[in-house]
C-alpha positions in Angstrom: 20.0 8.0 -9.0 17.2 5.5 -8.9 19.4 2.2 -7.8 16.7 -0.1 -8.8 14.0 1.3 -7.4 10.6 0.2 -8.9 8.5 3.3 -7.5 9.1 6.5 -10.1 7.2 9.0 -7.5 3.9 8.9 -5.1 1.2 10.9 -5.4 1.3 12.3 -1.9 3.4 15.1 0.3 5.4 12.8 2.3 8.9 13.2 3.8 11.4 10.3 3.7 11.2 9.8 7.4 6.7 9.0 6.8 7.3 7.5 3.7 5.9 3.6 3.0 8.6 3.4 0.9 11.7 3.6 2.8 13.6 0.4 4.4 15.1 2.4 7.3 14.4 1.2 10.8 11.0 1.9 11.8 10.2 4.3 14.5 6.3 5.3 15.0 4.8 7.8 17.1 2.0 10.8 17.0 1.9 12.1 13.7 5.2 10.4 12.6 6.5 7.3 10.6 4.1 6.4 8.9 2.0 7.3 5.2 -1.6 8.2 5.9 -4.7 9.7 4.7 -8.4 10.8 5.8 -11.4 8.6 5.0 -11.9 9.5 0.5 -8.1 9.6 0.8 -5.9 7.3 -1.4 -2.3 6.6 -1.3 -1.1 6.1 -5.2 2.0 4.3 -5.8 3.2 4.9 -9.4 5.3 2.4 -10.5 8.5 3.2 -12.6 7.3 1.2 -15.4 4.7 -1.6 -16.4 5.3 -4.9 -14.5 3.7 -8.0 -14.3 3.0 -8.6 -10.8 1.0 -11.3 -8.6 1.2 -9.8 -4.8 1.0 -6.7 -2.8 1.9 -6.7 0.9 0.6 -3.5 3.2 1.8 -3.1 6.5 -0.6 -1.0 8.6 0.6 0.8 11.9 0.2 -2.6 14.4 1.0 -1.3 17.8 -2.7 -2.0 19.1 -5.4 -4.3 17.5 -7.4 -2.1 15.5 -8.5 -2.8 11.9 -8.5 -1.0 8.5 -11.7 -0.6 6.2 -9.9 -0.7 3.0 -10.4 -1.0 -1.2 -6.9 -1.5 -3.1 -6.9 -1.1 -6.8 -4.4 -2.0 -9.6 -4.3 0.6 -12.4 -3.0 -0.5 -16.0 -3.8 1.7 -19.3 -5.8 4.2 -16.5 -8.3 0.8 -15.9 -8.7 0.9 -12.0 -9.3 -2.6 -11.0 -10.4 -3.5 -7.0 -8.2 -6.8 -5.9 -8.6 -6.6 -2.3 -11.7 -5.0 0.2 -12.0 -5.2 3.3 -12.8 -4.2 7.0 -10.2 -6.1 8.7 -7.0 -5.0 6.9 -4.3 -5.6 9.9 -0.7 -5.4 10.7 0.7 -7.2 7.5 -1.8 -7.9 5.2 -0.8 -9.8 1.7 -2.8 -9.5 -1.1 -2.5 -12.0 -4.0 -4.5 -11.5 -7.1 -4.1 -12.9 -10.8 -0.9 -12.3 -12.6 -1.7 -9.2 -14.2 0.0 -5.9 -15.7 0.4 -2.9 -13.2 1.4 0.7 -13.5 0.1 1.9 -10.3 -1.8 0.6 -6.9 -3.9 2.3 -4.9 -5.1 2.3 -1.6 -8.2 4.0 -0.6 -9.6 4.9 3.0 -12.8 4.0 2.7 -13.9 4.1 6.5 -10.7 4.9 8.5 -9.8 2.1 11.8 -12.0 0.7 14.4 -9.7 3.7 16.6 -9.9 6.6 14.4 -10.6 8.0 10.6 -7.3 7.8 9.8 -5.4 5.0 7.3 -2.0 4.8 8.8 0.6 2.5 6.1 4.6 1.6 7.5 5.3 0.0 4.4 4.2 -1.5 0.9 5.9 -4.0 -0.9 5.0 -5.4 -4.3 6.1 -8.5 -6.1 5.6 -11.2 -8.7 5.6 -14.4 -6.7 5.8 -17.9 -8.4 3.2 -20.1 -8.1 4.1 -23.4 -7.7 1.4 -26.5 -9.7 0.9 -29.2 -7.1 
């Protein structure tokens, strides 16, 4: 039963307990609790269906202060299009962009952490956010 779910699968070999898309309490440690990949690695999150969306929020493993070289795509139609690079994703990191259709996201390690190769995600959210005109 999906129960409102958004996410139809992920392309990665993930338990529940690593997944970035669980809501259970969050326990970290060695090679557990958390989705990850080697630097060329991507984390794809297909969606259900097409939505129009506005936000994506990442939270990278934040029990020290090291940062994430990142590239996050949105994919509509197969189009990949980049809405956030960086070197210094960290802890949470939101990512607006324009509103926009999306099938999928990904997230791609382009350069690992400023401790290791890896790309280490507790959770992903995404959402349409209204803007407000001020």
């Amino acid at each position: 039963m999906n129960r409102g779910g958004l996410i139809s699968r992920s392309q990665i070999s993930i338990s529940n307990t690593d997944s970035c898309l669980r809501d259970n309490a969050y326990i970290v440690y060695g090679n557990f609790g958390y989705t990850g990949g080697l630097i060329g690695a991507s984390i794809i999150i297909d969606l259900q269906q097409t939505y129009e969306l506005n936000t994506f929020k990442i939270w990278f493993y934040d029990l020290d202060d090291r940062l994430y070289t990142i590239r996050v795509y949105v994919i509509y139609n197969n189009i990949e299009k980049i809405i956030y690079q960086s070197s210094h994703g960290q802890s949470i990191t939101t990512i607006t962009f324009p509103d926009q259709q999306v099938k999928k996201f990904k997230i791609l390690n382009v350069n690992g952490n400023t401790y290791n190769i890896g790309l280490n995600v507790l959770k992903v959210e995404a959402y349409f956010r209204i803007q407000k005109n001020v």
